[in-house]
The first five atom37 places (N, CA, C, CB, O) and aatype in JSON, in Angstrom:
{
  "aatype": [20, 20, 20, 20, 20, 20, 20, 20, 20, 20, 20, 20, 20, 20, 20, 20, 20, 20, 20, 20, 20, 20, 20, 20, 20, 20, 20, 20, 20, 20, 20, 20, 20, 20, 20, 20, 20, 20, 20, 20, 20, 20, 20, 20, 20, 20, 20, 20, 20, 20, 20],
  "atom_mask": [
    [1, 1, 1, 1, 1],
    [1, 1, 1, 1, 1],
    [1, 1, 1, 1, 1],
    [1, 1, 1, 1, 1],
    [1, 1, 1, 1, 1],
    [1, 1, 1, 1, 1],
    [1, 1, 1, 1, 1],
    [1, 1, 1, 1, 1],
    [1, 1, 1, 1, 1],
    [1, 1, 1, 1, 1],
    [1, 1, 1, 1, 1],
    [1, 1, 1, 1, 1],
    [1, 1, 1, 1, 1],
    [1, 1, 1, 1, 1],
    [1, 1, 1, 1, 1],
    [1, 1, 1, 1, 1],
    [1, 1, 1, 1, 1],
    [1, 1, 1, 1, 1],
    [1, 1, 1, 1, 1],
    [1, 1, 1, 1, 1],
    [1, 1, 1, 1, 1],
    [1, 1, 1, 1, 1],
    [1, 1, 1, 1, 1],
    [1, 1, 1, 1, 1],
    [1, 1, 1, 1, 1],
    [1, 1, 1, 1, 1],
    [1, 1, 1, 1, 1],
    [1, 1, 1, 1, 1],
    [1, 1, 1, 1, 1],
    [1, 1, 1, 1, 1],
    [1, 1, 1, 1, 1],
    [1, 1, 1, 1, 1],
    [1, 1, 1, 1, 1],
    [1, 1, 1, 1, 1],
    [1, 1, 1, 1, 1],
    [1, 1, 1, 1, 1],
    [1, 1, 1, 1, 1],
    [1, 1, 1, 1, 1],
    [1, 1, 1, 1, 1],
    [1, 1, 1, 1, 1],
    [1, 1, 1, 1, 1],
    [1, 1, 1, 1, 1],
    [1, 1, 1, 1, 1],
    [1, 1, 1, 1, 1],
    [1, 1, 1, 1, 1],
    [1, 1, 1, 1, 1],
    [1, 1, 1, 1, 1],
    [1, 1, 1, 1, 1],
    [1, 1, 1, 1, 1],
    [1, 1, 1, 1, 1],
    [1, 1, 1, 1, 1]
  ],
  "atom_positions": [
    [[115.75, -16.34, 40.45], [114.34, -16.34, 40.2], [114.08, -17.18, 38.96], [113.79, -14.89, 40.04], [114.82, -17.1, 37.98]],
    [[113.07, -17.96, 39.0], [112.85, -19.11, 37.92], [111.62, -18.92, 37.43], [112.94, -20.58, 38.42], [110.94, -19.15, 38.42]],
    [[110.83, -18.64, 36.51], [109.49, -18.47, 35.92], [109.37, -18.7, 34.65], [109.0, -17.29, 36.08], [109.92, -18.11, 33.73]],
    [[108.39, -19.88, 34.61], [107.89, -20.26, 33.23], [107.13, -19.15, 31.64], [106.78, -21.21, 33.8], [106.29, -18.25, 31.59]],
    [[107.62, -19.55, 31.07], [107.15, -19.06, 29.93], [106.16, -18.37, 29.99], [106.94, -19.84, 29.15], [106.22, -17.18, 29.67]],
    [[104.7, -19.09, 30.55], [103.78, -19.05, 30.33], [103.19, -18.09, 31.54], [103.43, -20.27, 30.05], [102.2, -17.38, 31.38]],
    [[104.03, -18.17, 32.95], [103.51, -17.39, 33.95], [102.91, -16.14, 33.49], [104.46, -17.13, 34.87], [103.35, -15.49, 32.55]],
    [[101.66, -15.77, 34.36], [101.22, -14.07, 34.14], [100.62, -13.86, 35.53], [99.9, -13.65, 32.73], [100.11, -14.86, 36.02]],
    [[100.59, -12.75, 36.25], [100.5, -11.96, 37.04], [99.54, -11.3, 36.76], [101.4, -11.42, 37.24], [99.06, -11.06, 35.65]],
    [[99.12, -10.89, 38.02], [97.39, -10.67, 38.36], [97.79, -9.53, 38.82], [96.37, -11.71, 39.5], [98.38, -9.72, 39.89]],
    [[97.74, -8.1, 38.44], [98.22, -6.66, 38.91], [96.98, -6.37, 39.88], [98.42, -5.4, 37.53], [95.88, -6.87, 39.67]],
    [[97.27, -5.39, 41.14], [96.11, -5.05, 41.79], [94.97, -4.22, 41.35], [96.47, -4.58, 42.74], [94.05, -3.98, 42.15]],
    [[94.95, -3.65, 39.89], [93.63, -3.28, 39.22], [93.24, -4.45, 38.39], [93.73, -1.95, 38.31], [92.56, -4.12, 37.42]],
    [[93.46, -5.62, 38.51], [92.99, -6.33, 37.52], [93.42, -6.55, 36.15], [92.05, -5.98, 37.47], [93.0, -7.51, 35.5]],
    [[94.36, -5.57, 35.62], [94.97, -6.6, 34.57], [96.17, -7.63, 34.81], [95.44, -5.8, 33.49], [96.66, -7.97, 35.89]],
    [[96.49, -8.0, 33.62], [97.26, -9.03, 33.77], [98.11, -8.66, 33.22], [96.94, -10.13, 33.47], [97.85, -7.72, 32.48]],
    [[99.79, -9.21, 33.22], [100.86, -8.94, 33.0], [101.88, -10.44, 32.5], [101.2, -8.15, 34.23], [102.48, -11.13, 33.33]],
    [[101.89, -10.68, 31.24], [102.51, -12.02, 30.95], [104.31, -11.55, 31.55], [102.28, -12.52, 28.89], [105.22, -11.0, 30.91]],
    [[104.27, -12.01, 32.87], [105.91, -12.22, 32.96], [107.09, -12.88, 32.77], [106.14, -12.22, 33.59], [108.21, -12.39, 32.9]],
    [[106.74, -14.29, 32.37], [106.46, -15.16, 31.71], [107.62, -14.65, 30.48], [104.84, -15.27, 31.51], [108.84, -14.55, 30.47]],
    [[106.44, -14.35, 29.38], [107.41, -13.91, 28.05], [108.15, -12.58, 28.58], [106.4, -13.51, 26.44], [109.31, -12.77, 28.96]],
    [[107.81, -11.67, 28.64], [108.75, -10.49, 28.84], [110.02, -10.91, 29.72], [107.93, -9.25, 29.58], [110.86, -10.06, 29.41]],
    [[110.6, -11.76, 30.65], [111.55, -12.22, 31.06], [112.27, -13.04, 29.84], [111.17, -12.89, 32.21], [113.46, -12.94, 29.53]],
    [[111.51, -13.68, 29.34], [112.51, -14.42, 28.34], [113.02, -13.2, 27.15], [111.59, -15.89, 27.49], [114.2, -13.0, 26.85]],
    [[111.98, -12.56, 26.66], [112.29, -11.33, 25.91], [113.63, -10.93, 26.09], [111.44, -10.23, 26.27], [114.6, -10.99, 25.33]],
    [[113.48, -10.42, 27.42], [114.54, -9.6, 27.76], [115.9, -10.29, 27.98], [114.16, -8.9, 28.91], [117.03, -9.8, 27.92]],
    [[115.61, -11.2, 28.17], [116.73, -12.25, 27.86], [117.36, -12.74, 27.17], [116.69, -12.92, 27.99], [118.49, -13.18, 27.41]],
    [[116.41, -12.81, 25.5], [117.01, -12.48, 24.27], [117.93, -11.64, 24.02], [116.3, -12.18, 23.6], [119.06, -11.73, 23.53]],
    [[117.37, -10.92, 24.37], [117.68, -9.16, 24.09], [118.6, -8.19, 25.09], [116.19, -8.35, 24.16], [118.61, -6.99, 25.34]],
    [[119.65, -9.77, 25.7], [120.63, -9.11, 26.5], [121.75, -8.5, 26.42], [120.91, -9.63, 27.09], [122.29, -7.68, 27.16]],
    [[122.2, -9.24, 24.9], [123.36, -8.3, 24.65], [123.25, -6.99, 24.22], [124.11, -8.79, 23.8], [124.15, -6.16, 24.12]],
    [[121.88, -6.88, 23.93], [121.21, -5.29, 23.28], [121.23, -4.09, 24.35], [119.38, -5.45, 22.81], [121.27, -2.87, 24.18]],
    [[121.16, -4.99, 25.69], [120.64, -4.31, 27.02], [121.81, -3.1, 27.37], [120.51, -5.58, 28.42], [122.99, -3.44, 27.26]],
    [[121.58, -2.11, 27.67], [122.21, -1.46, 28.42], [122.72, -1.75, 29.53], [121.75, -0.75, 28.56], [122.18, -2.61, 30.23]],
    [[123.92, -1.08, 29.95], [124.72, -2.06, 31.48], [123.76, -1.13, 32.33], [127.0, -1.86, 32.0], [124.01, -1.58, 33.44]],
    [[122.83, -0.12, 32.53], [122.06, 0.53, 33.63], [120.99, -0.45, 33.77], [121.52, 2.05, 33.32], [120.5, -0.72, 34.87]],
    [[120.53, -1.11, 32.41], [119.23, -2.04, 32.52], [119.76, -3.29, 32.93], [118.36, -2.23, 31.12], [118.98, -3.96, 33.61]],
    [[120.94, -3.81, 32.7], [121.36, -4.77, 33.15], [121.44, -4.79, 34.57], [122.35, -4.98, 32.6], [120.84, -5.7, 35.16]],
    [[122.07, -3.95, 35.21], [121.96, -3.58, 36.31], [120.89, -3.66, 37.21], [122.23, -2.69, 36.21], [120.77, -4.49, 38.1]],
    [[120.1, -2.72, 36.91], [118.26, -3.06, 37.43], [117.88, -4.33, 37.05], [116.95, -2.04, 36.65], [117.43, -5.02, 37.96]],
    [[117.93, -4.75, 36.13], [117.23, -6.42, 36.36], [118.33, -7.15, 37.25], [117.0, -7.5, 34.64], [117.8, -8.08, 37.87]],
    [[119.62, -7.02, 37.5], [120.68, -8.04, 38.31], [120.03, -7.45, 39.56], [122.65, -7.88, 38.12], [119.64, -8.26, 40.39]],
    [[119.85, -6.08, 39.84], [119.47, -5.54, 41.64], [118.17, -6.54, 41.52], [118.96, -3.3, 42.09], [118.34, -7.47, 42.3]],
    [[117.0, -6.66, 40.85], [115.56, -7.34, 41.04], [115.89, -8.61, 41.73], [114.7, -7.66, 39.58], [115.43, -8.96, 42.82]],
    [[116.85, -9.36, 40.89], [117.45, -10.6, 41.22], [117.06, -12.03, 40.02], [116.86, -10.87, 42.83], [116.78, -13.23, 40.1]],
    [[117.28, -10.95, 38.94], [117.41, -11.46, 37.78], [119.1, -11.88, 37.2], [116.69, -10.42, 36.98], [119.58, -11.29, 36.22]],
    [[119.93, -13.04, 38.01], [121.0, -13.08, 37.62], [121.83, -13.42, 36.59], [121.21, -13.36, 38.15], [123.06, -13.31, 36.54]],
    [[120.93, -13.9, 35.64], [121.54, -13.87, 34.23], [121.63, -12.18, 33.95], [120.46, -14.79, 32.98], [122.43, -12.08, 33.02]],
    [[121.35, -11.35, 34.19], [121.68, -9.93, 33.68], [122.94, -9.77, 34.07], [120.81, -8.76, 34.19], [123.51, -8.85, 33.48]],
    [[123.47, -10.24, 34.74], [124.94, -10.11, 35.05], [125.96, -10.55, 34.44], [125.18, -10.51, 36.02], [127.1, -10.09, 34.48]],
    [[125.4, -11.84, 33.6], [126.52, -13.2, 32.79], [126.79, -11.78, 31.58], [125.38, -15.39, 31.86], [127.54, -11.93, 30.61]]
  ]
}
């Protein structure tokens, strides 16, 4: 899965959700990650959670 910085998402009540940064966030913040959270983002199909 590939998404820009800047992407945000349109939730079905109307707010918005920058996914965008919170992917990169969390991407920072991988060696911090727990292997259960690592896990759930590798099942999403987030495969850097796996490296």
């Amino acid at each position: 899965m590939t998404v820009s910085r800047g992407h945000v998402e349109t939730l079905p009540d109307g707010t918005e959700a920058k996914l965008g940064v919170w992917i990169m966030n969390q991407k920072s913040r991988r060696p911090k990650l727990t292997p259960d959270k690592r896990a759930t983002l590798a099942d999403l199909g987030l495969n850097w959670a796996t490296a």
